[in-house]
C-alpha positions in Angstrom: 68.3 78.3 181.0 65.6 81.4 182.6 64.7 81.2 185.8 61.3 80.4 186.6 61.2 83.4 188.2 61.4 85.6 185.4 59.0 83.5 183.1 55.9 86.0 183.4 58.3 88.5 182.2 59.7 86.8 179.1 56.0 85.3 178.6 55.2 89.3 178.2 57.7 89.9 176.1 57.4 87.0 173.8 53.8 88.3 173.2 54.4 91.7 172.6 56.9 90.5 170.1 54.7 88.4 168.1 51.8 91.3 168.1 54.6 93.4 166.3 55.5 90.9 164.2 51.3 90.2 163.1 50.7 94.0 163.0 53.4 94.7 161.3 52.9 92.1 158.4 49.3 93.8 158.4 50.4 97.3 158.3 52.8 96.9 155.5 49.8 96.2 153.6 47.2 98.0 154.6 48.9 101.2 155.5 46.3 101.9 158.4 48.0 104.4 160.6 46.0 103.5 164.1 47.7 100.1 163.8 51.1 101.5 163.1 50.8 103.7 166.5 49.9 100.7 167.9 53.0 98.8 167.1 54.7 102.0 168.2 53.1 101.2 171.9 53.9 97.5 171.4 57.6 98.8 170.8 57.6 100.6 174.0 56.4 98.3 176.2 59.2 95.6 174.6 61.5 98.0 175.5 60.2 98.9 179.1 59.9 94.9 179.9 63.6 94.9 178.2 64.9 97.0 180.6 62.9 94.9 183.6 65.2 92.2 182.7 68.4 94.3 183.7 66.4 95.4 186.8 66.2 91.7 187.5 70.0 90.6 186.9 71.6 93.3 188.3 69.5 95.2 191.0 66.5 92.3 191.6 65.9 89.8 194.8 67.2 87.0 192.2 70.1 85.1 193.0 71.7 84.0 189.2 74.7 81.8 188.2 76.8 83.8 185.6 75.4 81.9 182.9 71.8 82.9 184.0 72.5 86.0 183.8 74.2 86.0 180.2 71.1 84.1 178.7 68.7 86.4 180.6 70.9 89.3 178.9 70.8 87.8 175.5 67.0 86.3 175.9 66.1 89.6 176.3 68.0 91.8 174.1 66.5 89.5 171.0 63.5 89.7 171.7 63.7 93.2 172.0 65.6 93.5 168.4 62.7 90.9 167.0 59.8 93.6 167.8 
């Protein structure tokens, strides 16, 4: 359903979202504030690579059937929501 072209992207985003997920797990019992900052980087770079994925459907080189675009959209948004 993605385009191959956009695979580096979501491969970016699918790892920022799992280094959340770990560090959060870790900071919930720890409580070590460098590694909370650090998901608060983590969180803005999901959200800057987010917002590369509406760069790409509406403004990008890409040529997208509808229903790329929608699971682009929706790929995007949960990961997003997930970190």
């Amino acid at each position: 359903a993605m385009p191959p072209e956009l695979e580096p992207l979501f491969r970016q985003m699918h790892d920022s979202a799992v280094r959340v997920a770990q560090r959060v797990t870790t900071v919930l019992g720890s409580h070590d504030l460098e590694l909370a900052e650090e998901i608060e980087r983590d969180d803005d770079n999901l959200d800057r690579l987010h917002h590369e994925t509406f760069t790409a459907t509406l403004g990008g080189d890409l040529t997208l059937t509808p229903q790329q675009v929608v699971d682009v959209t929706l790929l995007g948004c949960y990961y997003e929501r997930f970190g």
